[in-house]
C-alpha positions in Angstrom: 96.9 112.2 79.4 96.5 108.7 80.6 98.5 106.8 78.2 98.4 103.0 80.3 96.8 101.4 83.4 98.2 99.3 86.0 95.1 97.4 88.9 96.4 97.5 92.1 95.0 95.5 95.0 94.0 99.1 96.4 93.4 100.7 93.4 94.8 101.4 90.4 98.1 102.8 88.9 98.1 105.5 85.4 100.9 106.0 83.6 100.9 109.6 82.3 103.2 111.2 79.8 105.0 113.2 83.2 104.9 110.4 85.9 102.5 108.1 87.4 99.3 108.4 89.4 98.2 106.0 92.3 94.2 105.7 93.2 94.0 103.7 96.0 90.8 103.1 97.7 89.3 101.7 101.4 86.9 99.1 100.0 85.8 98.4 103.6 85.0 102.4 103.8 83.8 102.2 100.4 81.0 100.2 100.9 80.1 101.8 103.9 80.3 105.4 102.0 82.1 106.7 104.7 84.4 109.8 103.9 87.8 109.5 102.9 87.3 106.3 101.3 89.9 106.8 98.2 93.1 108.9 98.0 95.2 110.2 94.6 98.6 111.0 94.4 101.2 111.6 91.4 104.7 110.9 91.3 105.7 113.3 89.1 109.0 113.8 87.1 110.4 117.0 88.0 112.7 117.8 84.6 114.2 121.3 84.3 112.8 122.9 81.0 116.3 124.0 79.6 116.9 119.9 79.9 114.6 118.1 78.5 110.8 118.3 77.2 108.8 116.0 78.5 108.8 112.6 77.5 106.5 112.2 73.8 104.7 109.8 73.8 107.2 107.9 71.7 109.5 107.8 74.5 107.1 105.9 76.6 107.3 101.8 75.1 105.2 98.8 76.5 107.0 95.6 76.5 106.7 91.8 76.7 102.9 91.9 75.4 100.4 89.4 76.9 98.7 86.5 74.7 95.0 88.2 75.8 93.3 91.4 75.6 90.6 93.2 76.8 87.5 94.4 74.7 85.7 97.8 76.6 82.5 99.2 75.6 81.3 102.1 77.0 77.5 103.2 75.7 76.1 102.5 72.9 78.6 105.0 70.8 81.2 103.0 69.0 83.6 105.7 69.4 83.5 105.2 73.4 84.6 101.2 72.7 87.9 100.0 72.3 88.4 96.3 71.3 91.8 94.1 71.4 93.5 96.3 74.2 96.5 94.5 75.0 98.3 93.7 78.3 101.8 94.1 79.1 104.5 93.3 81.7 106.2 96.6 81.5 106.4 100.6 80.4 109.7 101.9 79.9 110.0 105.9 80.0 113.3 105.9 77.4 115.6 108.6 78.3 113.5 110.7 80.4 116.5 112.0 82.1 120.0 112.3 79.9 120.7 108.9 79.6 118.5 107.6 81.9 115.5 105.3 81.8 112.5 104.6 84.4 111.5 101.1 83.8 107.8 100.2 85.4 107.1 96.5 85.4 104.4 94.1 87.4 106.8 91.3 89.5 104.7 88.8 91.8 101.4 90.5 91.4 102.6 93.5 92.5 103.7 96.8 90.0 107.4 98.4 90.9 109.8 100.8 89.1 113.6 101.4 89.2 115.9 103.2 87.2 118.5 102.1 85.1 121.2 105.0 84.7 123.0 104.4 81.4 126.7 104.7 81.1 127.1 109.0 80.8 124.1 109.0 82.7 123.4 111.2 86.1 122.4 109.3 88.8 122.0 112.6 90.9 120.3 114.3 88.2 117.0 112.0 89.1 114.5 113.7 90.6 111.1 113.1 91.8 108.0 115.4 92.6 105.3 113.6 95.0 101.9 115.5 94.8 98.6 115.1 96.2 99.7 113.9 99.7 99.1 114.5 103.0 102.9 114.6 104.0 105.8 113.3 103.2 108.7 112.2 105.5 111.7 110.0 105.9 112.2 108.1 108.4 115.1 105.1 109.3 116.1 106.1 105.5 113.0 104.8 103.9 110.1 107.7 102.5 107.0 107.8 104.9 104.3 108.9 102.4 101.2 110.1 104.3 97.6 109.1 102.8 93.9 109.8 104.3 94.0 106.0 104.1 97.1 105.5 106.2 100.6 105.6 105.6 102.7 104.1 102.5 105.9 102.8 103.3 108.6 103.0 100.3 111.6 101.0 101.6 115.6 101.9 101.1 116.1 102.5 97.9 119.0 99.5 96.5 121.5 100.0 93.8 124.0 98.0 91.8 125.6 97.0 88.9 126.3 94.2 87.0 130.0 93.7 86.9 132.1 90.8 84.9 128.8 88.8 85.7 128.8 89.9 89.5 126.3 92.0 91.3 127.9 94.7 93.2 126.1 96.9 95.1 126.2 101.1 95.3 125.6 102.6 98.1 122.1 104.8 98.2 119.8 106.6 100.3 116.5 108.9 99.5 117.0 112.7 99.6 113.9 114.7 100.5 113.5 118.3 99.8 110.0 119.3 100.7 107.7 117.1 98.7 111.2 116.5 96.0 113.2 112.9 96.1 116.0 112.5 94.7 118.8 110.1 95.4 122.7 110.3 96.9 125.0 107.9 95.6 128.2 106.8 96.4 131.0 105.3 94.4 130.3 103.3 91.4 131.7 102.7 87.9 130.6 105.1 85.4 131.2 102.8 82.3 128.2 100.5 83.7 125.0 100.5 83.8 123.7 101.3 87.2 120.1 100.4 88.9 118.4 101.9 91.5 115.6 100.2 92.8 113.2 102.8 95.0 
């Protein structure tokens, strides 16, 4: 199900066909093989049935390729190697919600995501199921994700559009339903695209 691979300073990101998985690790803890060294958890796309399938993989496109490539083999079977695997700066997830994209890109060494809500697009209709954590909590308006390793902090979310060549921003804030995010907006213009960066 793991369709591309992000290294994190902690870990490691997979991007699946229904959302992304974080393995982050305690190197420290690690090499001490002390328990609780590593945790997992998926942020998981949470699309009603009678909406939308699940994103094909068709719907899922790397872009801006890197010059250099990676060559992996596993074994001695051939069929375990792969050779020429190519590097990108960024997945997009096309129209995983009605008129909605979820870009995921790498930006000063480090790997975010926002979503870019098309003109026709919900904004509200975004919604987000975190699984395989400890807890999950907001707190000052920013998500308090809970991990055996410590807590993950996931800042205000920021939205805006670009309009007549001018940012303007939308107001936003998290919405947390049990272990579900989604996002209230306020005002905004409809006939532009609109950004939220979580």
């Amino acid at each position: 199900n793991i369709m591309y691979k992000a290294r994190l300073q902690e870990g490691a990101l997979f991007v699946e066909s229904d959302g992304l998985v974080f393995y982050l690790n305690d190197l420290k803890k690690h090499q001490v093989k002390e328990k609780n060294s590593a945790h997992a958890f998926k942020i998981r796309l949470n699309i009603p049935k009678k909406e939308k399938i699940i994103p094909k993989d068709e719907k899922i496109i790397p872009k801006s390729c890197f010059t250099d490539y990676s060559n992996y083999f596993k074994g001695k079977q051939e069929e375990n190697w792969a050779s020429n695997v190519r590097a990108y700066e960024e997945v997009v997830y096309q129209n995983v919600f009605n008129e909605i994209d979820w870009r995921i890109y790498s930006k000063d060494g480090d790997v975010k995501h926002e979503f870019v809500v098309n003109p026709n697009g919900v904004a509200e209709s975004i919604a987000l199921e975190y699984v395989g954590l400890d807890n999950i909590r907001l707190k000052g308006g920013e998500l308090v994700l809970k991990t055996c390793l410590g807590d993950i902090i996931e800042e205000k979310p920021y939205a805006f559009q670009v309009i007549e060549g001018k940012e303007v921003e939308v107001k936003v804030e998290f919405v947390l339903n049990g272990n579900m995010v989604s996002y209230k907006l306020g005002e905004y213009d409809k006939d532009y695209v609109l950004i939220i960066d979580p």
